[in-house]
C-alpha positions, 0 to 999 in steps of 0.5 A, a space after each residue: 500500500 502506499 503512503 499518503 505522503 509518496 506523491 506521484 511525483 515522488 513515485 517517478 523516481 521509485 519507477 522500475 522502467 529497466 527492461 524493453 522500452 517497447 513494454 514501457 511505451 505500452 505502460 505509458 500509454 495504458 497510464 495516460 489512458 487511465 488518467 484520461 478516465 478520470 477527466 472524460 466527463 468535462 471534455 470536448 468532443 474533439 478530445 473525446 474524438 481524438 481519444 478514440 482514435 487514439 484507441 483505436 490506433 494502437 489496437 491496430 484498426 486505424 492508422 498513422 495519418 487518423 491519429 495525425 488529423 485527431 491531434 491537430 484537430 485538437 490542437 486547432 481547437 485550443 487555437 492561441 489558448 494553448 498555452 493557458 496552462 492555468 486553464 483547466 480545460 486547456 489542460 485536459 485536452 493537452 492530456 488527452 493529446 498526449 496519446 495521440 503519438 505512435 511513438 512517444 518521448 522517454 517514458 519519464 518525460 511522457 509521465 511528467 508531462 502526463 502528471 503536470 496536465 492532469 494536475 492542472 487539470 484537476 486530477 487528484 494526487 492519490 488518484 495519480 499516484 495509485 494510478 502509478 502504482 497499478 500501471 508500473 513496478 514501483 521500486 522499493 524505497 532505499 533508507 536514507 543514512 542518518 
């Protein structure tokens, strides 16, 4: 179980992504879904759209050019608000956008992304921070010397 003082952000560090970065991009992609779920009710349809072609995507029934035009229809719809990052809207789109690649970043540039967007978006730490915890192998926590 995790500690309520262990933020997601200090579970960044304690993530276990030794190992094939093929299976990393799919924990990465599975996580950002997830947090996705949590703001689903408050998006637009552009991003609703944009998450099921992301979907669908990598399940292998719609290509590169679809989720190319769902992200850019995306991007078209925060016109010049997308930079507003106090805006919580502009950050769940930007969140969910974070899908729609086939072949993400690093997966802790990804994650740190993810958390930055879905905090200002509103997602809660311990639901972020369980997320993680359910999505990838947390390492154990060394003790510090006194």
């Amino acid at each position: 179980m995790l500690s309520d003082s262990c933020g997601p952000y200090d579970l960044l560090d304690d993530l276990d992504l030794r190992g094939s970065s093929a299976a990393h991009q799919a924990q990465v992609y599975s996580f950002t879904l997830a947090v996705c779920e949590r703001v689903t009710n408050s998006l637009p349809d552009v991003a609703l759209q944009g998450l099921s072609v992301s979907r669908a995507f990598h399940a292998g029934t719609a290509d590169l050019n679809a989720l190319v035009q769902a992200r850019v229809a995306c991007w078209n719809f925060l016109g010049s608000r997308s930079g507003d990052l106090r805006d919580p809207g502009v950050c769940r789109v930007r969140l969910t956008i974070c899908t729609m690649f086939a072949e993400p970043d690093d997966p802790f540039t990804v994650l740190r992304t993810v958390l930055d967007f879905a905090t200002r978006a509103g997602v809660n730490d311990s639901d972020l921070s369980a997320l993680l915890a359910a999505h990838f192998q947390v390492l154990p926590r060394r003790e510090q010397p006194a």
